[in-house]
Each structure stands twice: as C-alpha cells, then as structure tokens.
C-alpha positions in Angstrom: 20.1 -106.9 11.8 21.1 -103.2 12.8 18.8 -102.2 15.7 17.3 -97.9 15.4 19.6 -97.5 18.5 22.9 -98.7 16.6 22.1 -97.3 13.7 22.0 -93.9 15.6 25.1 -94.9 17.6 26.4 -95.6 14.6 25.8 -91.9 12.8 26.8 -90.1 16.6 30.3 -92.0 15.7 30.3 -90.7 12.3 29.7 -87.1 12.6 31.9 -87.0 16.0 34.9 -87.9 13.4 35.1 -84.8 11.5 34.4 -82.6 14.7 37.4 -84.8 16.6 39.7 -84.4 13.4 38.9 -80.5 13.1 38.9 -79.3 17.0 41.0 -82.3 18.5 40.1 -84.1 21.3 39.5 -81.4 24.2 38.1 -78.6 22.5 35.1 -81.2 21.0 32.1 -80.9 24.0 28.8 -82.9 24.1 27.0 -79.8 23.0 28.8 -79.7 20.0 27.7 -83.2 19.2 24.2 -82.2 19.6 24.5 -79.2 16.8 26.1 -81.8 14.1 23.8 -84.8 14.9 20.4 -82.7 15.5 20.0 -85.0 18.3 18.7 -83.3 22.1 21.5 -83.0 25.3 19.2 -86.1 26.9 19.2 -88.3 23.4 23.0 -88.0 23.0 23.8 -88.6 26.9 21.6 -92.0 26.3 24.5 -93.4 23.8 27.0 -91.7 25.6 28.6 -90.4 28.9 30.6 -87.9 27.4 33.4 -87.1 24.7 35.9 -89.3 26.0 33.9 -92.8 25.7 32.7 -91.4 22.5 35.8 -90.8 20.8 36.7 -94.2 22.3 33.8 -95.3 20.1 35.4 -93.9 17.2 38.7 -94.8 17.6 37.0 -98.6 17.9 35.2 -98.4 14.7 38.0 -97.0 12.9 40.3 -99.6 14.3 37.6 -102.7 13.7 37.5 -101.7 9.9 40.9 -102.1 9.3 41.6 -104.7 11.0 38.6 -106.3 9.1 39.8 -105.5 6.2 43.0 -107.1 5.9 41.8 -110.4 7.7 39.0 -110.8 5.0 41.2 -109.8 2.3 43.9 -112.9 3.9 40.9 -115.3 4.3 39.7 -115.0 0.5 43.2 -115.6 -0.6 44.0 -111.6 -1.7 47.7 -111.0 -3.2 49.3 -109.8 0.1 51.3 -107.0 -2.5 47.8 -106.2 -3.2 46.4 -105.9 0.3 49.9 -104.0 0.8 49.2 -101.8 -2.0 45.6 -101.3 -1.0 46.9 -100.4 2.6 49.6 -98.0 1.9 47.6 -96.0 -1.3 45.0 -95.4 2.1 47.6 -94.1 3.9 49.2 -92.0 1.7 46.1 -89.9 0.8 45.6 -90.2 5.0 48.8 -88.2 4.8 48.1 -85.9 2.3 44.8 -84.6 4.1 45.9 -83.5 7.7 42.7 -82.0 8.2 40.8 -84.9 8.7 43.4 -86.6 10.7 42.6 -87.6 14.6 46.4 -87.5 15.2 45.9 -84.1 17.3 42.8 -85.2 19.0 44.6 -88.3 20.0 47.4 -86.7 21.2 45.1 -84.3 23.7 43.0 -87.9 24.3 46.6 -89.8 25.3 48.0 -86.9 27.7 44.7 -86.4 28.9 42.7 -89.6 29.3 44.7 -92.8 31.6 42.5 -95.7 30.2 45.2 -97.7 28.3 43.0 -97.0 25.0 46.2 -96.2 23.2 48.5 -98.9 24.5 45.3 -101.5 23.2 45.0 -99.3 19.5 48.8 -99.9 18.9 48.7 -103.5 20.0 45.7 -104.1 17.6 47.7 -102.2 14.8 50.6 -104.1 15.4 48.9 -107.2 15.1 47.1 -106.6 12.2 50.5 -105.3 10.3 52.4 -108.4 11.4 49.4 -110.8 10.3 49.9 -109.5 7.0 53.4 -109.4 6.7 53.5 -113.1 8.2 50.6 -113.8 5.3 52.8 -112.2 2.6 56.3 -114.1 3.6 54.5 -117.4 3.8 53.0 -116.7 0.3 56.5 -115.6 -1.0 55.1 -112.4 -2.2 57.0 -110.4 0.5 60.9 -110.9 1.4 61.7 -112.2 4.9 62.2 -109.2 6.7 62.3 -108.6 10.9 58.9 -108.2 11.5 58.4 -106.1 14.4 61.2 -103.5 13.1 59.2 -102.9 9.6 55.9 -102.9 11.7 57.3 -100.1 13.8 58.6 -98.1 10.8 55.3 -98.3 8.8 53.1 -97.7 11.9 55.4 -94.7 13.1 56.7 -93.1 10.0 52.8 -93.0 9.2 51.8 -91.4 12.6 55.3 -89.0 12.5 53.6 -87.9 8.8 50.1 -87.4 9.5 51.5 -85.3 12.8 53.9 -83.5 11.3 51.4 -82.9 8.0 49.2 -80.6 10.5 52.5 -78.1 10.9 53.8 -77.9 8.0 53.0 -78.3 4.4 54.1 -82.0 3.6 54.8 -83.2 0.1 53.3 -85.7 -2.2 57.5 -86.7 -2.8 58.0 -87.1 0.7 55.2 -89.1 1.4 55.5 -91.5 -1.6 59.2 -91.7 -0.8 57.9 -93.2 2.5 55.6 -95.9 1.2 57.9 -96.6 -2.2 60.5 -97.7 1.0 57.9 -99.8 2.8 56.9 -101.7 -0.3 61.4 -102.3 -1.3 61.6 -104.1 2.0 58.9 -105.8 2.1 58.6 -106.8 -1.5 62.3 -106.3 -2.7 62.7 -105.9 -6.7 59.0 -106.9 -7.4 57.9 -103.2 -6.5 
C-alpha cells in the first residue's frame, strides 16, 4: 500500500519532469518546484535536499518503468518482436517531441553533477536491451546479432536523435528510418 508521503513523492517527481524537460537541469531551482506542486519551501525540502537528488528521483522512476516493462512483458511470455515493436513505437514518438525530452537537463546534470548516476542509467539500459535481445534470439524471433554493438546503436542513435531533435527540426522519415533499421537486424525479413 502507497503511504500519503510517497504518494506526494510520487507527484513532486511527476511535475519536476516537465519543468526538467522544459528548463534543463540547472536552470530548474527548488522554488520553482514549489510553484508547480503548490507545496511550501519546508514541505518540499522534507522529500528532498535539492534539485539534484530530485531529478535523480526522476531519472530512477523513469528508468524503473522501463526496465519493468520489458521484464514483465518476458516473464508472461510476450512476442519479443512485440515487446520490440512496443519499445521502439515509444521511442519514436520520444523523438518526435523534443520538448519533453530530459536529454538537455541531463546533459547540464552529467557535466555538472560527479555521482556516477549516468554511468549506473546506461548500465541499467544496457541491461535491459540485451535481456531482450537475449529473450528474442532464444525465442527465434530475432536473428543472432552481436549484442552489445546493436545495444549501443539503439541506445545512442536514440539519445543522438532526441539531442539533436532540440536543434533542429527532425523528421518523421529520419526517425522511422532509424527504428525500420533496428527492427532489419534484429528481426531480418520478418519486419
């Protein structure tokens, strides 16, 4: 059961999102929490020391769900093509809309914060890329392919795109030409 206090943890993380993904990671301050959650200085310092744990929080949460998501979708015996699909639909539309991307604010976080966050977030994502692509070959749903290499494409070719989608205009071609690849190698002539 959800206690009041995560529940309110819980909505801080929430509305801190949008504000990260608008302003980025150093131009987001305590007080602006406070105007977006209605909650007082002494309230929000209660869940949280400041923006960098809190944007840790976020960055947890997001990273929990997804990597939640694909291990329940593996343990009730989901297509991995599916899961695959599922995955890369999420990231394409992640693409499309820079504007509520974290890739700025987690740019500023990464040059400006020495906590090994980042190193641990791109371990996780690895992981949870390779567990499905292990899932898929052992399934024969996906062709055997060298795992870490297609794990760093899809994980960096997303991250390039959702950078490079806040500077210029990116289009819906380019980015479908990037998952249309992912989804060749991995799943060959099936696709």
């Amino acid at each position: 059961m959800v206690t009041k206090k995560e529940r309110t943890r819980g909505t801080i993380i929430d509305a801190s999102y949008a504000l990260f993904a608008q302003k980025g990671f150093k131009q987001v301050t305590m007080k602006d929490v406070c105007e977006v959650t209605g909650m007082s200085r002494g309230g929000l310092y209660s869940h949280f020391s400041g923006t960098d744990e809190l944007f840790e929080a976020v960055l947890e949460k997001i990273t929990e769900k997804s990597a939640t998501d694909f291990q329940t979708e593996i343990k009730n015996g989901t297509s991995a093509v599916i899961i695959l699909e599922k995955a890369l639909d999420g990231m394409e539309e992640e693409m499309k809309h820079p504007e509520g991307s974290l890739s700025i604010a987690l740019y500023e976080y990464a040059e400006t914060i020495n906590t090994g966050v980042m190193e641990q977030l791109n371990r996780n994502a690895k992981e949870k890329w390779k567990m499905l692509i292990r899932y898929g070959i052992k399934r024969g749903e996906f062709q055997e392919v060298n795992i870490d290499e297609i794990v760093n494409v899809i994980l960096y070719s997303y991250q390039g795109v959702r950078m490079w989608s806040r500077i210029i205009p990116m289009k819906s071609k380019t980015i479908r030409s990037i998952t249309d690849h992912l989804k060749k190698q991995l799943i060959g002539g099936q696709k």
